[in-house]
C-alpha positions in Angstrom: -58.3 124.2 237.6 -61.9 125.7 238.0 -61.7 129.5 239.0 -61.1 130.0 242.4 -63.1 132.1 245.0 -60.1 134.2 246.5 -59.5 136.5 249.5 -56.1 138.2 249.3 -53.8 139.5 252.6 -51.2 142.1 252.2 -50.2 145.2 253.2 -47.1 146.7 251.2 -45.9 147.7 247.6 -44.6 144.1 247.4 -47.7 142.5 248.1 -50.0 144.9 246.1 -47.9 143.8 243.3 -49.3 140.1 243.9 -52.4 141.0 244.0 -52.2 142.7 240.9 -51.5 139.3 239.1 -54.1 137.6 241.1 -56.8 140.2 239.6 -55.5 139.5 235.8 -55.9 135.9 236.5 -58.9 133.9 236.2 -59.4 133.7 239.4 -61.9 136.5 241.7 -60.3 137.9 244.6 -63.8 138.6 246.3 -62.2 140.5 249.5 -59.1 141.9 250.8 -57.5 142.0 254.3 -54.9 144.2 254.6 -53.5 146.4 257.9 -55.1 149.4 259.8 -54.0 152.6 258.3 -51.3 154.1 259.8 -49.8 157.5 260.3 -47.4 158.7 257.1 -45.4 161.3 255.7 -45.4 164.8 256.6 -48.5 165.7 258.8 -48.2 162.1 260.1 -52.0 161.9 258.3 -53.7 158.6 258.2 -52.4 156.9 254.8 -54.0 153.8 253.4 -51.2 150.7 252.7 -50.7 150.0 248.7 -53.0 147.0 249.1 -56.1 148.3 250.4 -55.7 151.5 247.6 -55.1 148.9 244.5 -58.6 147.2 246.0 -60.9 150.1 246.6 -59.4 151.0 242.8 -61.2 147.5 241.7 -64.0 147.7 243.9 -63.0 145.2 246.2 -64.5 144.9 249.6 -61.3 145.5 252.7 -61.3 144.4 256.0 -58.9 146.1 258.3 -58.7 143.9 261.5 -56.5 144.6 264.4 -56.3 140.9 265.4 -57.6 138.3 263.4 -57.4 135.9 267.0 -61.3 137.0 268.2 -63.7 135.1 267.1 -65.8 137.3 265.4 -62.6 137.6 262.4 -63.4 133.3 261.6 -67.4 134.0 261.2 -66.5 137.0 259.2 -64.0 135.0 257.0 -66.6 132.1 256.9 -69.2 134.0 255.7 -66.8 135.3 252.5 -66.6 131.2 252.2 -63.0 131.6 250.2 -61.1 128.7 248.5 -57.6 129.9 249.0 -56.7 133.2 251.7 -53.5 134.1 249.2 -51.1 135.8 252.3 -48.3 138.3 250.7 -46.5 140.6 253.8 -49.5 141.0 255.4 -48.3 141.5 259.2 -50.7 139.7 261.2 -50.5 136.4 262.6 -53.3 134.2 261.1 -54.4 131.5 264.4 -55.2 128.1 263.1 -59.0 129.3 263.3 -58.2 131.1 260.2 -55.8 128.9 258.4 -59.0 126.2 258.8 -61.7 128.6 257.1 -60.4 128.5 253.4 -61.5 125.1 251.3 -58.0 124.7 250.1 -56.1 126.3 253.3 -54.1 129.2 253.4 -51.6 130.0 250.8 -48.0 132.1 251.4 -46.1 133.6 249.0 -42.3 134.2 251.1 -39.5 135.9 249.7 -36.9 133.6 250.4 -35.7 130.4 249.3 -37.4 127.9 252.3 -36.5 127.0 254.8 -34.1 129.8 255.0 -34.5 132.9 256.5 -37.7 132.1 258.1 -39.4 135.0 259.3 -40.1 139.0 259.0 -36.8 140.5 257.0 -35.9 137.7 254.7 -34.5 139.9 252.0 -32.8 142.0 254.1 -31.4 139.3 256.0 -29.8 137.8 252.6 -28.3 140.4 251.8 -26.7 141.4 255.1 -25.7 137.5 255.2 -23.8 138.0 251.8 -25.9 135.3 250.0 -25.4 135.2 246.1 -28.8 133.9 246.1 -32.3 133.9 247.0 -35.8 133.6 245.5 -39.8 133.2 246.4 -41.4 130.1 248.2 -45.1 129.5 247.5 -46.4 127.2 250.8 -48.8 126.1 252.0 -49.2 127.6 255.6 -49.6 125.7 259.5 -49.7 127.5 262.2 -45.3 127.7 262.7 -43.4 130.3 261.5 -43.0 130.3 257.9 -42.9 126.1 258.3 -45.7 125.0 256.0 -45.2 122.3 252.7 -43.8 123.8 249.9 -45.7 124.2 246.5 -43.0 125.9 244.1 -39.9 127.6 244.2 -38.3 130.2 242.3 -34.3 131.2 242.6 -32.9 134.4 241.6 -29.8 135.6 242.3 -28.1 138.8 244.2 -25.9 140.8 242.5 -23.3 142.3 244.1 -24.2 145.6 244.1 -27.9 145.1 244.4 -29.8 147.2 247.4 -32.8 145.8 248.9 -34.9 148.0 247.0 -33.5 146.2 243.6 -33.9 142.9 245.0 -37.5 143.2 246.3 -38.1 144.3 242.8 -37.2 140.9 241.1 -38.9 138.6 243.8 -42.2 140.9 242.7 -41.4 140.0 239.5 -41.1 136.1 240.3 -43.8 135.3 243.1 -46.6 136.7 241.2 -46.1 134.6 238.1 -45.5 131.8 240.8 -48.5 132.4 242.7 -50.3 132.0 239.7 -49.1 129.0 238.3 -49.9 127.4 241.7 -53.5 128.3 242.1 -54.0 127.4 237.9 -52.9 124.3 238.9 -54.0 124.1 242.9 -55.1 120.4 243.6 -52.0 119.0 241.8 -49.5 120.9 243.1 -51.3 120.5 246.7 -50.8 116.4 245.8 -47.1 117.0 245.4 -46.0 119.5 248.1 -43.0 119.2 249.8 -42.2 119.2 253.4 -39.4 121.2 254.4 -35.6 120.4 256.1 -35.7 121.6 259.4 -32.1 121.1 260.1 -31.6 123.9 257.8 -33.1 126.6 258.4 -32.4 130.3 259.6 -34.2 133.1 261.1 -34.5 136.4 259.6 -35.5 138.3 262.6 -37.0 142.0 262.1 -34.3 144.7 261.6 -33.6 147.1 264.8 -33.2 150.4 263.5 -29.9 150.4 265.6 -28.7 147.8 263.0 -28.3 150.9 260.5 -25.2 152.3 262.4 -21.9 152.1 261.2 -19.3 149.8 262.8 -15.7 151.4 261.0 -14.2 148.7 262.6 -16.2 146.1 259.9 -14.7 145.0 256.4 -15.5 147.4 254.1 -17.7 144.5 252.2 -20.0 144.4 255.9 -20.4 147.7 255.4 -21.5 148.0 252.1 -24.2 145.0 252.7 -25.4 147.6 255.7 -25.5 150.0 253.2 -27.2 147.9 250.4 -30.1 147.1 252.9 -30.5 150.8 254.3 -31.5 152.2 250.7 -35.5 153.4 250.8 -35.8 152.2 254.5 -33.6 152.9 257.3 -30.3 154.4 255.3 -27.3 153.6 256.8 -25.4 155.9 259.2 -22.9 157.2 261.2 -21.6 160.9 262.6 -18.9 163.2 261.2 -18.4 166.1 263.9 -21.2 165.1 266.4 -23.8 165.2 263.5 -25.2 162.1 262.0 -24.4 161.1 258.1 -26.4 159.2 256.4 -24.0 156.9 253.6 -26.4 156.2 250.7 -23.4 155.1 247.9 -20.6 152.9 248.4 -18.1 150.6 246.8 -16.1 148.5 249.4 -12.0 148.7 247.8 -10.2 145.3 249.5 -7.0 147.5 250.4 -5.4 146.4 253.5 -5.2 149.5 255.3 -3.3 150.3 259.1 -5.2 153.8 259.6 -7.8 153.8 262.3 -11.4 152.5 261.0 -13.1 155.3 259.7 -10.5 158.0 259.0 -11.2 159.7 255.7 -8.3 159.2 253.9 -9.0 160.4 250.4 -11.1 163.7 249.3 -12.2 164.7 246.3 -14.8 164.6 243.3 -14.7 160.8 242.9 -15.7 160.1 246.5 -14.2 159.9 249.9 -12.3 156.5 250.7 -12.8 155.6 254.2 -10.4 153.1 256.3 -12.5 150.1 257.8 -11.1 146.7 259.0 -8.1 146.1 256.9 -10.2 147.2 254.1 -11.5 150.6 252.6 -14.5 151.9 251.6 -14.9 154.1 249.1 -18.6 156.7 249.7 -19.8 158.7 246.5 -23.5 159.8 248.3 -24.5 160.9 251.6 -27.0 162.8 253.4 -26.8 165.5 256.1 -28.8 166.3 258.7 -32.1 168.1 257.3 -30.5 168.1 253.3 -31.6 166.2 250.5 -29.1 163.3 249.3 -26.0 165.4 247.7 -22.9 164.0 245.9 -19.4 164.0 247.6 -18.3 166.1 244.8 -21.8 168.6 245.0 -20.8 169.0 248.7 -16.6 169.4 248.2 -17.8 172.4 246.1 -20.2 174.1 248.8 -18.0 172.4 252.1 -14.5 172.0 251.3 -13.4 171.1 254.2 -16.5 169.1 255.6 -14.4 166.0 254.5 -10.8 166.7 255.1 -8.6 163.6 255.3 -7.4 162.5 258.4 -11.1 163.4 259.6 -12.8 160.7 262.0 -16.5 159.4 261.4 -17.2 157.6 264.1 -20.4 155.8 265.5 -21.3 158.3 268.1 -21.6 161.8 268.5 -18.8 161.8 270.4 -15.9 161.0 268.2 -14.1 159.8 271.0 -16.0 157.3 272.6 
Protein backbone atom coordinates (compact mmCIF):
# COMPACT_ATOMS: atom_id res chain seq x y z
CA UNK A 1 0.00 0.00 0.00
CA UNK A 2 0.65 3.87 -0.61
CA UNK A 3 2.45 5.40 2.51
CA UNK A 4 0.20 6.24 5.11
CA UNK A 5 -0.34 9.63 6.99
CA UNK A 6 -0.08 8.25 10.69
CA UNK A 7 -0.74 9.57 14.19
CA UNK A 8 0.58 7.27 16.88
CA UNK A 9 -0.99 6.85 20.77
CA UNK A 10 1.02 5.48 23.55
CA UNK A 11 2.36 6.13 26.60
CA UNK A 12 4.86 3.34 28.00
CA UNK A 13 8.26 1.48 27.13
CA UNK A 14 5.98 -1.03 25.31
CA UNK A 15 4.38 1.23 23.17
CA UNK A 16 7.40 3.51 22.38
CA UNK A 17 8.82 0.34 21.18
CA UNK A 18 5.97 0.33 18.41
CA UNK A 19 6.40 3.44 17.48
CA UNK A 20 9.87 2.85 16.85
CA UNK A 21 8.96 0.41 13.99
CA UNK A 22 6.32 2.68 12.80
CA UNK A 23 9.16 5.50 12.24
CA UNK A 24 11.53 2.82 10.25
CA UNK A 25 8.65 2.06 8.07
CA UNK A 26 7.49 3.79 5.07
CA UNK A 27 4.98 5.20 6.61
CA UNK A 28 5.01 9.14 8.51
CA UNK A 29 3.83 9.29 11.90
CA UNK A 30 2.97 13.11 11.57
CA UNK A 31 1.89 13.50 15.38
CA UNK A 32 1.86 11.71 18.60
CA UNK A 33 -0.66 11.58 21.54
CA UNK A 34 0.57 10.26 24.41
CA UNK A 35 -0.39 10.89 28.43
CA UNK A 36 0.15 14.13 30.64
CA UNK A 37 3.42 13.86 32.39
CA UNK A 38 3.24 12.61 35.54
CA UNK A 39 5.21 12.75 38.80
CA UNK A 40 8.37 10.06 38.97
CA UNK A 41 11.14 8.90 40.81
CA UNK A 42 12.81 10.50 43.60
CA UNK A 43 11.74 14.25 43.86
CA UNK A 44 8.43 13.08 42.46
CA UNK A 45 9.54 15.70 39.37
CA UNK A 46 7.38 15.90 36.33
CA UNK A 47 8.88 13.03 33.95
CA UNK A 48 7.81 12.70 30.36
CA UNK A 49 6.35 8.94 29.38
CA UNK A 50 8.84 6.85 26.86
CA UNK A 51 6.58 7.91 23.95
CA UNK A 52 6.45 11.47 24.01
CA UNK A 53 10.64 11.44 24.71
CA UNK A 54 11.24 8.93 21.52
CA UNK A 55 8.98 11.79 19.56
CA UNK A 56 10.42 15.04 20.56
CA UNK A 57 13.86 12.92 19.77
CA UNK A 58 12.36 12.75 15.90
CA UNK A 59 10.82 15.91 15.93
CA UNK A 60 7.41 14.91 16.14
CA UNK A 61 4.68 17.19 17.22
CA UNK A 62 2.78 15.69 20.90
CA UNK A 63 -0.45 16.31 22.14
CA UNK A 64 -0.99 15.65 25.70
CA UNK A 65 -4.86 15.64 26.33
CA UNK A 66 -6.47 14.95 29.55
CA UNK A 67 -9.70 13.69 27.83
CA UNK A 68 -9.95 13.18 24.35
CA UNK A 69 -14.28 13.29 24.91
CA UNK A 70 -14.42 17.45 24.42
CA UNK A 71 -14.95 18.48 21.31
CA UNK A 72 -12.20 20.63 20.74
CA UNK A 73 -9.70 16.93 20.76
CA UNK A 74 -12.01 15.77 17.17
CA UNK A 75 -11.24 19.32 15.34
CA UNK A 76 -7.76 19.06 16.66
CA UNK A 77 -7.42 15.35 15.27
CA UNK A 78 -9.28 16.49 12.14
CA UNK A 79 -7.13 19.09 11.28
CA UNK A 80 -3.86 16.44 11.44
CA UNK A 81 -6.32 14.65 8.76
CA UNK A 82 -4.59 11.03 9.72
CA UNK A 83 -5.21 7.77 7.79
CA UNK A 84 -4.75 5.32 10.63
CA UNK A 85 -4.53 6.68 14.70
CA UNK A 86 -2.07 3.45 15.48
CA UNK A 87 -3.23 2.99 19.50
CA UNK A 88 -0.36 1.04 21.62
CA UNK A 89 -1.13 1.34 25.76
CA UNK A 90 -2.09 4.57 25.52
CA UNK A 91 -4.60 4.97 28.57
CA UNK A 92 -7.32 6.99 27.40
CA UNK A 93 -10.51 6.10 26.20
CA UNK A 94 -10.94 7.14 22.49
CA UNK A 95 -15.18 8.12 22.10
CA UNK A 96 -16.44 7.14 18.76
CA UNK A 97 -15.91 10.94 17.77
CA UNK A 98 -12.34 9.98 17.57
CA UNK A 99 -12.44 6.46 16.27
CA UNK A 100 -14.51 8.33 13.17
CA UNK A 101 -11.67 10.95 12.40
CA UNK A 102 -9.01 8.68 10.84
CA UNK A 103 -9.69 7.62 6.83
CA UNK A 104 -9.01 3.99 7.68
CA UNK A 105 -10.32 4.10 11.51
CA UNK A 106 -8.48 3.48 14.40
CA UNK A 107 -5.93 0.73 14.74
CA UNK A 108 -5.00 -1.33 18.24
CA UNK A 109 -2.18 -3.23 18.83
CA UNK A 110 -3.33 -5.58 22.20
CA UNK A 111 -1.17 -7.85 23.95
CA UNK A 112 -3.16 -10.75 24.14
CA UNK A 113 -4.41 -13.37 22.14
CA UNK A 114 -8.35 -11.82 21.32
CA UNK A 115 -10.80 -12.17 22.64
CA UNK A 116 -9.08 -13.15 25.78
CA UNK A 117 -8.08 -11.06 28.43
CA UNK A 118 -9.88 -8.14 27.23
CA UNK A 119 -8.91 -5.15 28.98
CA UNK A 120 -5.98 -3.10 31.00
CA UNK A 121 -3.46 -6.04 32.46
CA UNK A 122 -3.59 -8.67 29.81
CA UNK A 123 -0.14 -9.90 30.43
CA UNK A 124 -0.26 -9.89 33.78
CA UNK A 125 -3.47 -11.54 33.82
CA UNK A 126 -1.94 -14.50 31.74
CA UNK A 127 0.45 -15.12 33.65
CA UNK A 128 -1.43 -15.06 37.04
CA UNK A 129 -4.06 -17.32 35.08
CA UNK A 130 -1.13 -19.89 34.40
CA UNK A 131 -1.60 -19.77 30.57
CA UNK A 132 1.25 -21.44 28.52
CA UNK A 133 0.36 -19.01 25.92
CA UNK A 134 -0.33 -15.75 24.67
CA UNK A 135 0.56 -13.29 21.93
CA UNK A 136 -0.45 -9.70 20.20
CA UNK A 137 -3.86 -8.84 18.39
CA UNK A 138 -3.77 -6.16 15.69
CA UNK A 139 -7.75 -4.84 15.56
CA UNK A 140 -9.40 -2.77 14.25
CA UNK A 141 -11.11 -0.69 17.12
CA UNK A 142 -15.28 0.17 17.95
CA UNK A 143 -16.18 1.84 20.62
CA UNK A 144 -16.32 -1.74 23.21
CA UNK A 145 -13.66 -2.76 25.21
CA UNK A 146 -11.00 -4.32 23.28
CA UNK A 147 -14.14 -5.87 20.90
CA UNK A 148 -13.15 -4.62 17.44
CA UNK A 149 -12.37 -7.09 14.03
CA UNK A 150 -9.30 -8.66 14.12
CA UNK A 151 -6.59 -7.97 11.44
CA UNK A 152 -3.60 -10.48 12.52
CA UNK A 153 -2.53 -12.44 15.26
CA UNK A 154 0.61 -13.42 16.58
CA UNK A 155 1.15 -16.44 19.45
CA UNK A 156 4.00 -16.75 21.60
CA UNK A 157 4.31 -18.76 24.32
CA UNK A 158 5.00 -18.38 28.35
CA UNK A 159 7.65 -20.10 29.82
CA UNK A 160 7.50 -21.28 32.98
CA UNK A 161 9.69 -19.21 34.66
CA UNK A 162 9.10 -16.13 32.67
CA UNK A 163 8.16 -12.67 34.79
CA UNK A 164 6.11 -10.12 33.15
CA UNK A 165 8.98 -8.14 32.51
CA UNK A 166 10.34 -11.07 30.03
CA UNK A 167 7.11 -11.53 28.58
CA UNK A 168 6.23 -7.90 27.70
CA UNK A 169 9.66 -8.09 26.08
CA UNK A 170 8.66 -10.77 23.38
CA UNK A 171 5.12 -9.28 22.62
CA UNK A 172 7.41 -5.83 21.81
CA UNK A 173 9.23 -7.96 19.68
CA UNK A 174 6.01 -9.45 17.87
CA UNK A 175 3.37 -6.52 17.61
CA UNK A 176 5.71 -4.19 15.97
CA UNK A 177 6.60 -6.37 13.06
CA UNK A 178 2.77 -7.14 13.14
CA UNK A 179 1.74 -3.65 13.15
CA UNK A 180 3.74 -3.27 10.27
CA UNK A 181 2.76 -5.86 8.08
CA UNK A 182 -0.87 -4.64 8.65
CA UNK A 183 -0.62 -1.13 7.62
CA UNK A 184 1.96 -2.39 4.37
CA UNK A 185 -0.88 -4.20 3.51
CA UNK A 186 -3.97 -2.02 5.14
CA UNK A 187 -6.96 -2.22 2.58
CA UNK A 188 -6.56 -6.02 2.19
CA UNK A 189 -6.24 -7.07 5.50
CA UNK A 190 -9.24 -4.50 6.37
CA UNK A 191 -11.23 -6.73 3.48
CA UNK A 192 -10.51 -9.85 5.44
CA UNK A 193 -10.81 -8.94 9.20
CA UNK A 194 -12.33 -11.14 11.49
CA UNK A 195 -14.95 -10.66 13.98
CA UNK A 196 -14.42 -11.98 17.20
CA UNK A 197 -16.10 -15.01 19.60
CA UNK A 198 -17.80 -13.41 22.27
CA UNK A 199 -18.67 -16.47 24.12
CA UNK A 200 -15.11 -16.63 24.85
CA UNK A 201 -13.76 -14.07 26.20
CA UNK A 202 -12.16 -12.91 29.56
CA UNK A 203 -11.45 -9.81 31.31
CA UNK A 204 -8.11 -8.77 32.47
CA UNK A 205 -9.13 -6.19 34.92
CA UNK A 206 -6.30 -3.65 36.26
CA UNK A 207 -4.18 -5.16 39.09
CA UNK A 208 -4.93 -3.71 42.85
CA UNK A 209 -1.80 -3.29 44.41
CA UNK A 210 -3.34 -5.44 47.24
CA UNK A 211 -3.09 -8.28 44.69
CA UNK A 212 0.87 -8.29 45.48
CA UNK A 213 0.37 -9.87 49.01
CA UNK A 214 1.16 -13.20 49.84
CA UNK A 215 -1.55 -15.77 50.63
CA UNK A 216 0.90 -18.82 52.36
CA UNK A 217 -2.08 -20.70 52.34
CA UNK A 218 -1.82 -20.79 48.09
CA UNK A 219 0.11 -23.63 46.13
CA UNK A 220 3.44 -22.76 45.93
CA UNK A 221 2.92 -22.64 41.89
CA UNK A 222 0.06 -19.44 42.74
CA UNK A 223 2.65 -18.06 44.43
CA UNK A 224 5.29 -18.03 42.11
CA UNK A 225 2.82 -16.63 39.19
CA UNK A 226 2.26 -13.63 41.97
CA UNK A 227 5.76 -13.39 42.08
CA UNK A 228 6.46 -13.72 38.29
CA UNK A 229 4.04 -10.70 37.76
CA UNK A 230 5.43 -8.49 40.71
CA UNK A 231 9.04 -8.27 39.02
CA UNK A 232 9.68 -4.29 37.86
CA UNK A 233 6.12 -3.29 39.11
CA UNK A 234 4.55 -3.99 42.28
CA UNK A 235 7.09 -6.96 43.75
CA UNK A 236 5.41 -9.34 45.65
CA UNK A 237 5.17 -9.34 49.42
CA UNK A 238 4.56 -10.30 52.66
CA UNK A 239 6.00 -9.62 56.53
CA UNK A 240 8.58 -11.49 58.47
CA UNK A 241 8.49 -10.02 62.18
CA UNK A 242 5.91 -7.12 61.63
CA UNK A 243 8.10 -5.74 58.65
CA UNK A 244 7.20 -6.27 55.10
CA UNK A 245 9.45 -8.55 52.54
CA UNK A 246 9.43 -8.13 49.40
CA UNK A 247 9.98 -11.98 47.48
CA UNK A 248 11.72 -11.09 44.16
CA UNK A 249 13.10 -15.04 43.33
CA UNK A 250 11.34 -18.14 43.62
CA UNK A 251 11.00 -21.73 42.48
CA UNK A 252 7.75 -23.37 43.62
CA UNK A 253 9.05 -27.42 44.88
CA UNK A 254 5.52 -29.68 44.60
CA UNK A 255 6.35 -31.28 48.13
CA UNK A 256 3.35 -32.15 50.02
CA UNK A 257 4.00 -30.54 53.14
CA UNK A 258 1.74 -30.63 56.85
CA UNK A 259 3.68 -27.42 58.39
CA UNK A 260 1.62 -24.33 58.65
CA UNK A 261 1.69 -22.10 55.26
CA UNK A 262 4.51 -20.00 55.44
CA UNK A 263 6.84 -21.44 58.11
CA UNK A 264 10.46 -21.27 56.95
CA UNK A 265 11.47 -24.60 57.00
CA UNK A 266 14.93 -24.68 55.42
CA UNK A 267 17.90 -21.94 55.85
CA UNK A 268 20.74 -21.64 54.25
CA UNK A 269 22.92 -20.35 51.10
CA UNK A 270 20.72 -21.99 48.54
CA UNK A 271 17.49 -20.29 49.65
CA UNK A 272 14.89 -20.51 52.22
CA UNK A 273 12.02 -23.22 51.47
CA UNK A 274 8.83 -22.00 52.65
CA UNK A 275 5.60 -24.26 53.44
CA UNK A 276 2.50 -23.19 51.26
CA UNK A 277 -0.70 -25.23 50.50
CA UNK A 278 0.58 -28.81 50.41
CA UNK A 279 3.32 -27.50 48.48
CA UNK A 280 6.72 -25.52 49.13
CA UNK A 281 8.26 -22.75 47.90
CA UNK A 282 11.63 -22.39 47.72
CA UNK A 283 12.81 -17.97 47.82
CA UNK A 284 16.61 -17.22 46.65
CA UNK A 285 15.95 -13.05 46.60
CA UNK A 286 14.13 -10.71 48.70
CA UNK A 287 14.08 -7.17 49.67
CA UNK A 288 13.81 -5.47 53.14
CA UNK A 289 12.38 -2.60 54.09
CA UNK A 290 14.59 0.50 52.79
CA UNK A 291 17.59 -2.23 51.30
CA UNK A 292 18.44 -2.87 47.84
CA UNK A 293 17.40 -6.55 46.62
CA UNK A 294 20.06 -8.90 48.56
CA UNK A 295 20.48 -12.74 48.21
CA UNK A 296 19.31 -15.18 50.89
CA UNK A 297 22.78 -16.30 51.21
CA UNK A 298 24.26 -12.27 51.20
CA UNK A 299 21.71 -11.72 54.03
CA UNK A 300 22.41 -15.34 56.19
CA UNK A 301 25.97 -13.87 56.31
CA UNK A 302 25.03 -10.24 57.73
CA UNK A 303 21.45 -11.78 59.69
CA UNK A 304 21.85 -15.17 60.72
CA UNK A 305 19.07 -15.56 62.29
CA UNK A 306 16.68 -13.21 60.29
CA UNK A 307 15.51 -16.53 58.66
CA UNK A 308 15.57 -19.22 61.29
CA UNK A 309 13.33 -22.21 60.48
CA UNK A 310 10.31 -22.58 62.24
CA UNK A 311 9.97 -18.75 61.64
CA UNK A 312 6.36 -17.46 60.41
CA UNK A 313 5.90 -14.97 57.34
CA UNK A 314 2.72 -14.17 57.44
CA UNK A 315 0.45 -11.66 55.44
CA UNK A 316 0.10 -9.10 58.16
CA UNK A 317 2.15 -7.32 60.42
CA UNK A 318 0.78 -9.13 62.98
CA UNK A 319 1.91 -12.72 62.64
CA UNK A 320 -1.02 -13.76 64.39
CA UNK A 321 -3.87 -12.58 62.73
Amino acid sequence: MDKLRLCFAGTPAFAAQHLAALLASQHSVVAVYTQPDRPAGRGNKLQASAVKQMALENSIPVYQPVSLKVDAERQCLQQIAPDVLVVVAYGLILPQSILDVPRFGCINVHASLLPRWRGAAPIERALLAGDTATGVTIMRMDAGLDTGDMLATVAVTIDSNETREQLENKLAIAGPKALVTVLDNLQNTLKNAVKQDNSLSTYAAKLDKAEALIDWNMPAEMIHRQIRVGIGRTPAYCFLDGERMRILAARPLLIPVTATPGTILTSNREGLVIACNNSQLAVTSVQLPGKSEMSIADLLNSKPELFKPGKLLSNSTNPAA
